[in-house]
C-alpha positions, 0 to 999 in steps of 0.5 A: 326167196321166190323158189319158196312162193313157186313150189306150192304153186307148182304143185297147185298147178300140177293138181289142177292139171290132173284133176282136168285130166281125169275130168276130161277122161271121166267125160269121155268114158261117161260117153263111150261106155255109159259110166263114170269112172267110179262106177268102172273102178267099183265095176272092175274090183268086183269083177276081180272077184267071184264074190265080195262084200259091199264093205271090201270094195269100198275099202279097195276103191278108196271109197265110202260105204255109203258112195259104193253103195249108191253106185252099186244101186246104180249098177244093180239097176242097170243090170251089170251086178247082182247082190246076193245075201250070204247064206250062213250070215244072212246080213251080209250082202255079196256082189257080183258081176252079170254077163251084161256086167262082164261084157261092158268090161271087157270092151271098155277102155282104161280108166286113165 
């Protein structure tokens, strides 16, 4: 009867390993590179392209269009990506890494 009270308690504990794990992790890339670890995960799937839509790299990152968004402002603003408007459909919104952008990634860590 006690093995059955344990296991989602073993699983709690495990998820609460993790979650510190990546929090210590996101604090340390938040020092060494200037951004956290959404910003590189949306920073390095760009990169990955020469182009790509807002909407694409929210679904790659597991995100929403509205988180990537705010983190794209964040990254346009520190000049690591620009946006461009397509030119056959003027509503659509490509990304795509800077130099600068380039650069950081190439001398950033892992993520985990």
């Amino acid at each position: 009867m006690g093995s059955k009270n344990q296991t989602p308690q073993m699983i709690l504990s495990s998820l609460r390993q993790i979650i510190r794990a990546m929090d210590i992790r996101s604090r340390y890339l938040g020092r060494t590179v200037g951004l956290t670890v959404p910003q590189l995960v949306v920073l390095r799937a760009i990169d990955e392209h020469d182009q790509i839509p807002i909407g694409r790299i929210a679904e790659q990152a597991s995100l929403s269009q509205a988180t990537v968004t705010n983190i794209v402002d964040r990254l346009e603003q520190r000049g690591l990506l620009v946006r461009a408007r397509g030119d056959v459909d003027r509503r659509k919104v490509w990304l795509k890494v800077t130099p600068d952008g380039s650069m950081l990634l190439a001398k950033s860590p892992e993520i985990l």
